[in-house]
C-alpha positions as CSV (number, residue, x, y, z in Angstrom):
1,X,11.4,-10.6,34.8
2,X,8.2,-10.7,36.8
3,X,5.6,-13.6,35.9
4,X,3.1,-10.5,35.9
5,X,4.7,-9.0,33.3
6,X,5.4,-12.0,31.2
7,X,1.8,-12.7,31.7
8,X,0.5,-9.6,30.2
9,X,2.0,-8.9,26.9
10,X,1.5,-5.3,26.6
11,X,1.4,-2.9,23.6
12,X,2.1,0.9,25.2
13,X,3.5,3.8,24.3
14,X,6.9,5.3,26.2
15,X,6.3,6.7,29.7
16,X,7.9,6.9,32.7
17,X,5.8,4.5,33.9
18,X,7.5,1.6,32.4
19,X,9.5,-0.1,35.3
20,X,12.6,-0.2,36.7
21,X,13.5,-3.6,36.2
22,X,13.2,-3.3,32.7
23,X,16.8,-2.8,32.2
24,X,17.4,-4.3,28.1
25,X,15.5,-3.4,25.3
26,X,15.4,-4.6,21.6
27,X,13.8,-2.4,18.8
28,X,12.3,-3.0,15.3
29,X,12.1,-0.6,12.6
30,X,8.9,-2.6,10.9
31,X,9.3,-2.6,7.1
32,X,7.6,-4.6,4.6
33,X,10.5,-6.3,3.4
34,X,13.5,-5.4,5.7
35,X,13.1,-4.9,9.3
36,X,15.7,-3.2,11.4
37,X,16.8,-4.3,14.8
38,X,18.9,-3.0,17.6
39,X,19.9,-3.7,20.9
40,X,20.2,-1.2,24.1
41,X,20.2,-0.2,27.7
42,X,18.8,2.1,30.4
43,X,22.1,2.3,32.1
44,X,24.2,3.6,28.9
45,X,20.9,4.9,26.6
46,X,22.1,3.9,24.0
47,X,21.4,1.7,20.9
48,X,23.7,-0.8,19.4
49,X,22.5,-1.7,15.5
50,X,21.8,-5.5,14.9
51,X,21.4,-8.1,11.8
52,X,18.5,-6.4,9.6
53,X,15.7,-9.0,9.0
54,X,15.2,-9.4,5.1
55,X,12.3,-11.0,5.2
56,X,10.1,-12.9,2.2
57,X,6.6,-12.8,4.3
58,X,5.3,-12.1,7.6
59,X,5.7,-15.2,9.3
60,X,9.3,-15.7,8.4
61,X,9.5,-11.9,9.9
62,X,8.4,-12.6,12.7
63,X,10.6,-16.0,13.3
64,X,14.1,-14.1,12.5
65,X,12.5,-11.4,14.9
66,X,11.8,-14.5,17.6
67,X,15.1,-15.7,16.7
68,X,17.1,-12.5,18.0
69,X,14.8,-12.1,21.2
70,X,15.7,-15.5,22.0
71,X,19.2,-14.7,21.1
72,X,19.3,-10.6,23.1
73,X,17.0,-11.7,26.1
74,X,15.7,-8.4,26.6
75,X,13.4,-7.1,29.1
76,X,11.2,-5.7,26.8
77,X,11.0,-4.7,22.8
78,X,10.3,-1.5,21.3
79,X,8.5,-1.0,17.4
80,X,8.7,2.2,15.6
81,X,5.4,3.2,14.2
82,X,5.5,5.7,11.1
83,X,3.0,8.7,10.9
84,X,2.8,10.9,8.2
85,X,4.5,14.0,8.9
86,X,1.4,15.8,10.3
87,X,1.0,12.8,12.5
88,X,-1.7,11.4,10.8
89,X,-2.0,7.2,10.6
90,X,-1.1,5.6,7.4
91,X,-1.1,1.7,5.9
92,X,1.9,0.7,7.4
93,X,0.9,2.7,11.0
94,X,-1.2,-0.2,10.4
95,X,0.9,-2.8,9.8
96,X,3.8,-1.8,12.5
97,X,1.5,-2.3,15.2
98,X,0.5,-5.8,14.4
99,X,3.7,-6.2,14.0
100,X,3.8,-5.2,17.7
101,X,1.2,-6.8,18.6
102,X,2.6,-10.4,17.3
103,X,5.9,-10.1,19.2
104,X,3.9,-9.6,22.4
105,X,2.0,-12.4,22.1
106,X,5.1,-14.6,20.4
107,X,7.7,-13.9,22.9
108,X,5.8,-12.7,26.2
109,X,7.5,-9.6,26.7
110,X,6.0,-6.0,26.8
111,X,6.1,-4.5,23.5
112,X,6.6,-0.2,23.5
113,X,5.4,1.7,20.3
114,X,7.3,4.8,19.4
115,X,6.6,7.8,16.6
116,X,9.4,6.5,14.0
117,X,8.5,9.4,11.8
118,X,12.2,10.7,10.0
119,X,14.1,7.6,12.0
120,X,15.4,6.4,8.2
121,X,15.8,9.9,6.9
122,X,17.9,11.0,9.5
123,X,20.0,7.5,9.7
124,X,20.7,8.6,6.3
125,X,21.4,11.7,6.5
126,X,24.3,10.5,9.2
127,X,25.4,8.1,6.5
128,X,24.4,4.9,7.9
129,X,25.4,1.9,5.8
130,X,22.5,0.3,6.9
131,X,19.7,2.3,7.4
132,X,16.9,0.1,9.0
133,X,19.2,-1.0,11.6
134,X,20.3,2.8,12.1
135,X,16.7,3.9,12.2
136,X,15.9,1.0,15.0
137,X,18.8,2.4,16.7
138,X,17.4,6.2,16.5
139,X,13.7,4.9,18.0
140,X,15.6,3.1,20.4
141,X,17.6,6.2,21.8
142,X,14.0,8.0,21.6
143,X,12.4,5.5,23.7
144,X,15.7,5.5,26.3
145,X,15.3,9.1,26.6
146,X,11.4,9.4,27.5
147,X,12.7,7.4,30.6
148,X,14.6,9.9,32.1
């Protein structure tokens, strides 16, 4: 990675603008109390699910979320923001973007929001055993896909 871009923690939404040499990605699918993570590529597009983060506060959240940056490398990290459903913000559009906004600043790496709105609904509705880390998967894929 660039020293420009590890220099500039960055909180933006997908575009194709987001370069080339940002080849790995990992997600978050903020929650309050459990946070899923998952791990993909541009190369494939897809999104491998990860350990959820069951988390007691924010702090501890954020060091298991350290902990698998550390662990993935990636080039760059992806959070899915919720919206109500006629797009509208709500208290934990709020809270997700912090949540953004800390990993950026933790781990130096440029942090991408997505619209997570229906990411756990639908990673139940495919039966997901674990539905956070299927929902980080699903805003992963989303995110993979506005590249193309």
């Amino acid at each position: 990675m660039s020293d420009s871009l590890a220099a500039m923690p960055a909180i933006a939404s997908p575009s194709p603008d987001v370069p080339a040499s940002l080849q790995s990605f990992l997600s978050f699918d903020f929650g309050a109390r459990r946070t899923g993570v998952a791990a993909g590529n541009r190369v494939l597009g897809t999104a491998t699910p990860l350990r959820t983060i069951v988390a007691e506060g924010k702090d501890d959240r954020l060091a298991q979320a350290e902990a698998q940056v550390r662990e993935w490398q990636p080039d760059g990290l992806v959070v899915g923001v919720p919206f109500h459903p006629d797009g509208a913000p709500h208290e934990n559009t709020a809270r997700a973007r912090k949540f953004g906004r800390q990993l950026a600043e933790r781990c130096r790496l440029p942090v991408f929001e997505v619209d997570e709105r229906y990411s756990t609904t639908e990673a139940l509705a495919e039966g997901a055993r674990d539905a956070d880390a299927a929902a980080a998967c699903i805003i992963l894929e989303q995110f993979l896909r506005s590249l193309k």
